[in-house]
N, CA, C and O atoms as a GROMACS GRO file, in nm:
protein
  368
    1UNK      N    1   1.882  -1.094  -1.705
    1UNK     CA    2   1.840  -1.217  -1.768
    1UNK      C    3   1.888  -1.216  -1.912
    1UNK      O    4   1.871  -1.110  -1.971
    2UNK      N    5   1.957  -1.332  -1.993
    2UNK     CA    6   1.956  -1.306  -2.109
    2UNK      C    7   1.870  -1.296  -2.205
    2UNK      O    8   1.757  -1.337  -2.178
    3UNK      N    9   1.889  -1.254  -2.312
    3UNK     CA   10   1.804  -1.245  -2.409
    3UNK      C   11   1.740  -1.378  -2.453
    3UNK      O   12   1.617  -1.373  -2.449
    4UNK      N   13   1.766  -1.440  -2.474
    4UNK     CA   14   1.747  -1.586  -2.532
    4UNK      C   15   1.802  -1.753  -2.456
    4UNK      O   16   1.919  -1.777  -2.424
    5UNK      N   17   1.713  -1.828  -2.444
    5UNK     CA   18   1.803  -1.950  -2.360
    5UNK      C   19   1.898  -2.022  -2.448
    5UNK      O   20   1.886  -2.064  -2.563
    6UNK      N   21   1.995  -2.025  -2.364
    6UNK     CA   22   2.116  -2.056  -2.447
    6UNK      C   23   2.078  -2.260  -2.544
    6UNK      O   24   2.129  -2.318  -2.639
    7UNK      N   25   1.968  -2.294  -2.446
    7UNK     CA   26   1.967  -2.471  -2.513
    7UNK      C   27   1.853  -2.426  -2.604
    7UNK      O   28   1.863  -2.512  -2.692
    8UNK      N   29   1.746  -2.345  -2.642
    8UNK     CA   30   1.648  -2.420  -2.734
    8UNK      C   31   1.606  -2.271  -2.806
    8UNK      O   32   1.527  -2.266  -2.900
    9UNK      N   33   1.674  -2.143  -2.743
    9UNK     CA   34   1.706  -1.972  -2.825
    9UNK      C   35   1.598  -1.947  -2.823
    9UNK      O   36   1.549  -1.884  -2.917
   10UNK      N   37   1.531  -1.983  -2.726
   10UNK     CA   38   1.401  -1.891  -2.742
   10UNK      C   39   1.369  -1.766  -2.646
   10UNK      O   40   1.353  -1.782  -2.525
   11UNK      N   41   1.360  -1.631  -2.712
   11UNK     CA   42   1.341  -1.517  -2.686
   11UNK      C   43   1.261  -1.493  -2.585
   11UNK      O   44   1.145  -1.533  -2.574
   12UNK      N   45   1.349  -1.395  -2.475
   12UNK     CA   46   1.276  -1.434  -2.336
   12UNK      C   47   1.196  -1.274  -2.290
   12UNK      O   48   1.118  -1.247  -2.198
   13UNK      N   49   1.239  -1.212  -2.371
   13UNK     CA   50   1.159  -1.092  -2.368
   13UNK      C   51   1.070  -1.065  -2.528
   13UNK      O   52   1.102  -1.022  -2.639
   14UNK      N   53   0.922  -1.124  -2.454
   14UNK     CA   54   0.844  -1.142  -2.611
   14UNK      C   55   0.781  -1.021  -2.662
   14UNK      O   56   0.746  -1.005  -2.779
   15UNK      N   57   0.768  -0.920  -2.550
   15UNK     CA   58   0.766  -0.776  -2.617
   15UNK      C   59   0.801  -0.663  -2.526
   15UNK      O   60   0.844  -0.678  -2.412
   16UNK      N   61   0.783  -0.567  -2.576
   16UNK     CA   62   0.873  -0.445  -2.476
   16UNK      C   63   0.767  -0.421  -2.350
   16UNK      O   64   0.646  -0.445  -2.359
   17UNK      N   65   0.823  -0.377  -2.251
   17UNK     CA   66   0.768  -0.386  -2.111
   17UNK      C   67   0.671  -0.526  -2.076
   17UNK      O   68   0.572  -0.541  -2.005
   18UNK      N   69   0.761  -0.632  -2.174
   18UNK     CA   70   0.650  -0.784  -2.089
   18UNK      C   71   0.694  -0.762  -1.921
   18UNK      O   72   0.606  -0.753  -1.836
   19UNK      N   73   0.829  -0.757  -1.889
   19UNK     CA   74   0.848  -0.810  -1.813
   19UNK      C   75   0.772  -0.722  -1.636
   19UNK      O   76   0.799  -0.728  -1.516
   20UNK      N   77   0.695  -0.668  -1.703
   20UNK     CA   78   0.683  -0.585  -1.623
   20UNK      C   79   0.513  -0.661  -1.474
   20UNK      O   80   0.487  -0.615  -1.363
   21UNK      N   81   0.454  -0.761  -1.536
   21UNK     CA   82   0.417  -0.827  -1.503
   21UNK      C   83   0.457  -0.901  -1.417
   21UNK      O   84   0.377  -0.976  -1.362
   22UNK      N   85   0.593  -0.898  -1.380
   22UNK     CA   86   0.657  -1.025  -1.282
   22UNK      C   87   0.638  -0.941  -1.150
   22UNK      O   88   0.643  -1.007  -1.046
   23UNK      N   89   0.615  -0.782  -1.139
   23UNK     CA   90   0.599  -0.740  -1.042
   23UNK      C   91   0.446  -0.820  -0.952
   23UNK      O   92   0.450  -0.868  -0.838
   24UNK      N   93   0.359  -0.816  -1.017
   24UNK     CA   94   0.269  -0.874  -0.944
   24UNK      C   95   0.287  -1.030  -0.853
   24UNK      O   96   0.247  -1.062  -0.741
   25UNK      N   97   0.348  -1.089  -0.934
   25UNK     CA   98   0.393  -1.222  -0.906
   25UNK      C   99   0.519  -1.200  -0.794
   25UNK      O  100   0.514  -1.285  -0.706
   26UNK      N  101   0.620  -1.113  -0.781
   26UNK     CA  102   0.721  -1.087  -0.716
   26UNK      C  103   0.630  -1.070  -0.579
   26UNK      O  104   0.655  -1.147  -0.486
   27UNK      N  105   0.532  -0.976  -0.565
   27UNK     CA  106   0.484  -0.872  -0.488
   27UNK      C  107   0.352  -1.023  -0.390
   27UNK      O  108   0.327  -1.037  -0.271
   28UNK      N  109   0.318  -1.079  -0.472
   28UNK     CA  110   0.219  -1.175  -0.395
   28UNK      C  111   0.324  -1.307  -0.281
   28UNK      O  112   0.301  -1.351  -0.168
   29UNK      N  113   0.450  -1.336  -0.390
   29UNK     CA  114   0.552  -1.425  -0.320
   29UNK      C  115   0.613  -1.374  -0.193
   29UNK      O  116   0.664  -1.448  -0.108
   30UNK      N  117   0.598  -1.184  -0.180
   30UNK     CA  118   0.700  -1.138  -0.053
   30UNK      C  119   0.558  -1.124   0.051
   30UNK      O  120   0.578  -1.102   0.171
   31UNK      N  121   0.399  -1.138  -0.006
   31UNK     CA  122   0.302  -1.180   0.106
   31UNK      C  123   0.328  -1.276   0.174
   31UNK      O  124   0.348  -1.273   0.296
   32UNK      N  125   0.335  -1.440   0.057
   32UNK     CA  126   0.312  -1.541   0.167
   32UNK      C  127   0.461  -1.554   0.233
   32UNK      O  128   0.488  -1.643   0.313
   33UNK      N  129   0.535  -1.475   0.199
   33UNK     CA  130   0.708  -1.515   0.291
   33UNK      C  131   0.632  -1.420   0.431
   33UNK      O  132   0.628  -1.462   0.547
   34UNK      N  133   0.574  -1.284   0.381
   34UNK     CA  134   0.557  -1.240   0.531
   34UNK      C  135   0.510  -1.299   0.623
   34UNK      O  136   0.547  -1.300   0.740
   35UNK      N  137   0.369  -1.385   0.540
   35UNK     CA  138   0.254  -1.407   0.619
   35UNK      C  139   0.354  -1.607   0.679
   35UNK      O  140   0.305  -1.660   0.778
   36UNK      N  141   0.403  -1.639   0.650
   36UNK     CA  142   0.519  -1.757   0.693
   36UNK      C  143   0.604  -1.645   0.809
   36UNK      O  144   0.553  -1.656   0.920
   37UNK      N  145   0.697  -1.562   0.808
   37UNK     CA  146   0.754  -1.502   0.934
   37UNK      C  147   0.638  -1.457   0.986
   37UNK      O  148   0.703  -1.404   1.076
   38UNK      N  149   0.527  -1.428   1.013
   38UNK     CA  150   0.424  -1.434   1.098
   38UNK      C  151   0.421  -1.549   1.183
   38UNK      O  152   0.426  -1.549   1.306
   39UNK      N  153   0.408  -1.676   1.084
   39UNK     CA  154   0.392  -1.821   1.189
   39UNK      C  155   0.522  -1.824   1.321
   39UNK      O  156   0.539  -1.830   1.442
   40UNK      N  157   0.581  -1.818   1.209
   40UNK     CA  158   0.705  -1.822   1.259
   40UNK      C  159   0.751  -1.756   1.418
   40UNK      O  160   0.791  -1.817   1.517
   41UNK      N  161   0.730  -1.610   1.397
   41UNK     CA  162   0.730  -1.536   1.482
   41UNK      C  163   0.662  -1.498   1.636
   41UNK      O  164   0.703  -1.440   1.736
   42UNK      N  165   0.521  -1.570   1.592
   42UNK     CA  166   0.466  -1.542   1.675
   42UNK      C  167   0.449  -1.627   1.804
   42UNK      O  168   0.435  -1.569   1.912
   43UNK      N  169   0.451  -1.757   1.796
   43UNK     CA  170   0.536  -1.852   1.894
   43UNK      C  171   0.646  -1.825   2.005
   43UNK      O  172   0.647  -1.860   2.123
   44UNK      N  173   0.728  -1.761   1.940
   44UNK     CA  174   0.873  -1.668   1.961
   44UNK      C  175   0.872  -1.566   2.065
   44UNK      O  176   0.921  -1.561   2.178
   45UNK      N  177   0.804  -1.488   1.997
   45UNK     CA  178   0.795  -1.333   2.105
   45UNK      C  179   0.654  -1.292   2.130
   45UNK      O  180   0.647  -1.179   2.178
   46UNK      N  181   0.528  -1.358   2.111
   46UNK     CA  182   0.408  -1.352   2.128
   46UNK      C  183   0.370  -1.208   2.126
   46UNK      O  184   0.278  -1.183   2.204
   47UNK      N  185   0.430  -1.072   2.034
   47UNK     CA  186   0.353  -0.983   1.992
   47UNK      C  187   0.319  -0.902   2.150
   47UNK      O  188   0.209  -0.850   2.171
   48UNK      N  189   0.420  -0.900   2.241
   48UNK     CA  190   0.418  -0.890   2.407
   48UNK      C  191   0.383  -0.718   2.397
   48UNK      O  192   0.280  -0.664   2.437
   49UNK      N  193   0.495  -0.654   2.335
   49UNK     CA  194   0.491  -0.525   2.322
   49UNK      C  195   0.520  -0.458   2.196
   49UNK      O  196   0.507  -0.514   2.087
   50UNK      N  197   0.554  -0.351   2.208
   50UNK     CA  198   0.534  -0.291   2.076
   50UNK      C  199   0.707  -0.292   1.976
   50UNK      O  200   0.746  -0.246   1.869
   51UNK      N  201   0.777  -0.386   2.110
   51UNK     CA  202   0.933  -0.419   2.052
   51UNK      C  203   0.931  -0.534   1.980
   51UNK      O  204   1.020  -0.572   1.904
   52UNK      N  205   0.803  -0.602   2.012
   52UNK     CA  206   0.793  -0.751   1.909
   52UNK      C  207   0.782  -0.655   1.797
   52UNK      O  208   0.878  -0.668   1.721
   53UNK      N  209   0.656  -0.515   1.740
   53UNK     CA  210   0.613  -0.528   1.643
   53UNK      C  211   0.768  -0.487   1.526
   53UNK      O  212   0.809  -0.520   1.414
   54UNK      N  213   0.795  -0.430   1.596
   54UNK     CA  214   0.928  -0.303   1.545
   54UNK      C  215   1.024  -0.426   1.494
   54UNK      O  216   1.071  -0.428   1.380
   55UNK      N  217   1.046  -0.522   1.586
   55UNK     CA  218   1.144  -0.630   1.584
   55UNK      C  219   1.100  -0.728   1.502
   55UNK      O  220   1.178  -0.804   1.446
   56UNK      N  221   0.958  -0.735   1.487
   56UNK     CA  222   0.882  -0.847   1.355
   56UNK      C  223   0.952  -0.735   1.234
   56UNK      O  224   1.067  -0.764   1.202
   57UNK      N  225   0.915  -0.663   1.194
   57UNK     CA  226   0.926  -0.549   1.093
   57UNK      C  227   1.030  -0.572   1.018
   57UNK      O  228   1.049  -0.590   0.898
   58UNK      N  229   1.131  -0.564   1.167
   58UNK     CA  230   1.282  -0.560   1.123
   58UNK      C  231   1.326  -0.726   1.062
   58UNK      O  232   1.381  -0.766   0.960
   59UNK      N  233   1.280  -0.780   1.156
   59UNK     CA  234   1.326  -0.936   1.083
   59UNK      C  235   1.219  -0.937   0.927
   59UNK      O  236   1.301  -0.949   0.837
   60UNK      N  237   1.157  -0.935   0.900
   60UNK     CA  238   1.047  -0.940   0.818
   60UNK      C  239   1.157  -0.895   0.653
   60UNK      O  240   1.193  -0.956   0.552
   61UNK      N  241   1.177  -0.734   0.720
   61UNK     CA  242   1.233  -0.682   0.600
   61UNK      C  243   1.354  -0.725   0.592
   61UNK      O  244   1.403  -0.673   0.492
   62UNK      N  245   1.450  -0.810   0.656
   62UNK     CA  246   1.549  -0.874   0.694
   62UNK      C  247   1.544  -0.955   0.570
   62UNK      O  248   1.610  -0.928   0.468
   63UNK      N  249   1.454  -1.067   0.584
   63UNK     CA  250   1.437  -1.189   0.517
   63UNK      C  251   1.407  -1.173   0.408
   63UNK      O  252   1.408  -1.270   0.332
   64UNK      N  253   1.364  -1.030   0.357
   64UNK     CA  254   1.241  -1.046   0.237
   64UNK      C  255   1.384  -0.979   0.123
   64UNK      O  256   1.386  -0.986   0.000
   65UNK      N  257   1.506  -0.909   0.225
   65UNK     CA  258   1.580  -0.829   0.136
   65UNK      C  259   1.700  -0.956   0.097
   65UNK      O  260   1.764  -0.955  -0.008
   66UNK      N  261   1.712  -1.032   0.175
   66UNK     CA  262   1.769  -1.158   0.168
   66UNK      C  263   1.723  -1.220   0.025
   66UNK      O  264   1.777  -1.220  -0.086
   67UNK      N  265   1.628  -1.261   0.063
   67UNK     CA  266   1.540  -1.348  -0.023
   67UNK      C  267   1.527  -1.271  -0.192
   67UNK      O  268   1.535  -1.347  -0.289
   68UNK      N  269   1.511  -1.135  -0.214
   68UNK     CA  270   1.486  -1.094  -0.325
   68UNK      C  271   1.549  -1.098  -0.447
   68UNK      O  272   1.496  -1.073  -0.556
   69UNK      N  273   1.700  -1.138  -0.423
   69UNK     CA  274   1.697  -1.224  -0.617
   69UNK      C  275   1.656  -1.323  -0.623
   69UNK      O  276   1.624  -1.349  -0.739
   70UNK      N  277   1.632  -1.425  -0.532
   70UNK     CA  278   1.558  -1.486  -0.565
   70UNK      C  279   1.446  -1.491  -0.636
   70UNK      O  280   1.433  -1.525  -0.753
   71UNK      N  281   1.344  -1.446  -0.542
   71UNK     CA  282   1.216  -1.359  -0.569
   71UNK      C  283   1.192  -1.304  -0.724
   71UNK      O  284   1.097  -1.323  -0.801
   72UNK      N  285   1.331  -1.217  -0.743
   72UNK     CA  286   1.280  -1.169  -0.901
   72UNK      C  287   1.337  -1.314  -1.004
   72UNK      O  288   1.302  -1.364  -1.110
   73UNK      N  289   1.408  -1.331  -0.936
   73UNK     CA  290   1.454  -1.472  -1.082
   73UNK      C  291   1.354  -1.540  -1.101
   73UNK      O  292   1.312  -1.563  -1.214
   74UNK      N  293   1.273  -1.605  -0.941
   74UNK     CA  294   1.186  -1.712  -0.960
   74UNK      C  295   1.070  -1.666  -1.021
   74UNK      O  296   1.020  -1.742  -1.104
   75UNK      N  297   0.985  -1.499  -0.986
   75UNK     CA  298   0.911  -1.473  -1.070
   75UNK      C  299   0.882  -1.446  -1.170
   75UNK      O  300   0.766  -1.458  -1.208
   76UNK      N  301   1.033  -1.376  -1.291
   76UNK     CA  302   1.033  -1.405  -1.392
   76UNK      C  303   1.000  -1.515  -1.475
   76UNK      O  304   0.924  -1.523  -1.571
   77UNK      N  305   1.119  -1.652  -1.384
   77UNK     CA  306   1.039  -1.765  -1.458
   77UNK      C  307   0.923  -1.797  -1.474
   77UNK      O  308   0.867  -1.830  -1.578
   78UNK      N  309   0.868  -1.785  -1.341
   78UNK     CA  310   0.710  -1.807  -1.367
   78UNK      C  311   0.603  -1.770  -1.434
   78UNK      O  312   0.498  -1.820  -1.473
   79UNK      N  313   0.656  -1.670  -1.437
   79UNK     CA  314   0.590  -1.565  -1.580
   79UNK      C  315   0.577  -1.610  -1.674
   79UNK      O  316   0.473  -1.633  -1.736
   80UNK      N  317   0.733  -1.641  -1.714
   80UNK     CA  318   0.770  -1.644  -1.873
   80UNK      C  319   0.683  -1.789  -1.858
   80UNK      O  320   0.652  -1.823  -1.972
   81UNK      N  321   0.634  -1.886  -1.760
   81UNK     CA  322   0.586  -2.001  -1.819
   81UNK      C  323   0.446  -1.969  -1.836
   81UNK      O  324   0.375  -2.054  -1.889
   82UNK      N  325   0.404  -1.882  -1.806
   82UNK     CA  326   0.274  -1.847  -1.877
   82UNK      C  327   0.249  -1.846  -1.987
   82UNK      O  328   0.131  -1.862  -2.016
   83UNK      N  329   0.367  -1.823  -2.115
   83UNK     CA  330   0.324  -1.753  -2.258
   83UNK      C  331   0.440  -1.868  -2.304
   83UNK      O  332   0.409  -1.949  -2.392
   84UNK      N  333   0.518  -1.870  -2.269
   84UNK     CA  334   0.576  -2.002  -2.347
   84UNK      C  335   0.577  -2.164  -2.241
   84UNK      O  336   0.624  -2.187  -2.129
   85UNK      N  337   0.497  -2.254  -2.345
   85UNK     CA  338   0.481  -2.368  -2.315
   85UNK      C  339   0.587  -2.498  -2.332
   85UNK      O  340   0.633  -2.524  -2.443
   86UNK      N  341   0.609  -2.552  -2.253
   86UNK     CA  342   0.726  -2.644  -2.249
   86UNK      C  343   0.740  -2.779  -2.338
   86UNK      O  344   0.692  -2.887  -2.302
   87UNK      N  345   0.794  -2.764  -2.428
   87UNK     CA  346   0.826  -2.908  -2.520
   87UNK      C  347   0.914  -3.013  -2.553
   87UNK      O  348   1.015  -3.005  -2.623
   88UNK      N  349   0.865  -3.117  -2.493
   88UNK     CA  350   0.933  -3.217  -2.447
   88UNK      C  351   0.970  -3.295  -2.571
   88UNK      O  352   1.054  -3.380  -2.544
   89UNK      N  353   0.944  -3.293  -2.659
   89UNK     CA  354   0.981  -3.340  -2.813
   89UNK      C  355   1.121  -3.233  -2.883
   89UNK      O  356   1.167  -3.243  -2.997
   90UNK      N  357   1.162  -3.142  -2.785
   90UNK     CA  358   1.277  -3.051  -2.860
   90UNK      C  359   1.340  -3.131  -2.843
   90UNK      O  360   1.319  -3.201  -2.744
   91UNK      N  361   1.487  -3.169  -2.961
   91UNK     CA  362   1.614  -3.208  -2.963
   91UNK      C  363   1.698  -3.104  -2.943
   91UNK      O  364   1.697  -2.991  -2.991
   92UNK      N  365   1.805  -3.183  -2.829
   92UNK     CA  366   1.887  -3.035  -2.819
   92UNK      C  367   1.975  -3.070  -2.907
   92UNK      O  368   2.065  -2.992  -2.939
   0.00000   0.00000   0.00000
């Protein structure tokens, strides 16, 4: 991530180990993706034998390893909108 946004320079790491908080937020987003390939899944292969569970697992960690820059980009942002508030009066 850079240091600063390039339109309004404001410093995106506001102190040393902030960012370390996005883990929680990262870590709750790869729940509800699981608990979504749950819906998903279970329709599918109805959990028959113990090759659904192995084969949920596998798709599960499939999607979630897919999905994970996402995951950390989007939870960073979300973070960072915790402590800095958005102002609609900046001129760029």
């Amino acid at each position: 991530m850079k240091d600063e946004c390039s339109t309004c320079h404001q410093i995106t790491e506001l102190e040393t180990g902030f960012w370390w908080g996005t883990g929680y937020i990262s870590y709750g987003l790869a729940v509800i993706i699981s608990a979504l390939n749950v819906v998903w899944f279970t329709p599918i292969f109805h959990w028959a034998t113990i090759y659904s569970v192995w084969g949920f697992l596998f798709a599960n960690a499939a999607v979630l390893a897919i999905s994970m820059p996402w995951l950390v980009r989007f939870s960073r942002v979300f973070y960072l909108s915790f402590f800095v508030q958005y102002d609609s009066s900046f001129n760029k």
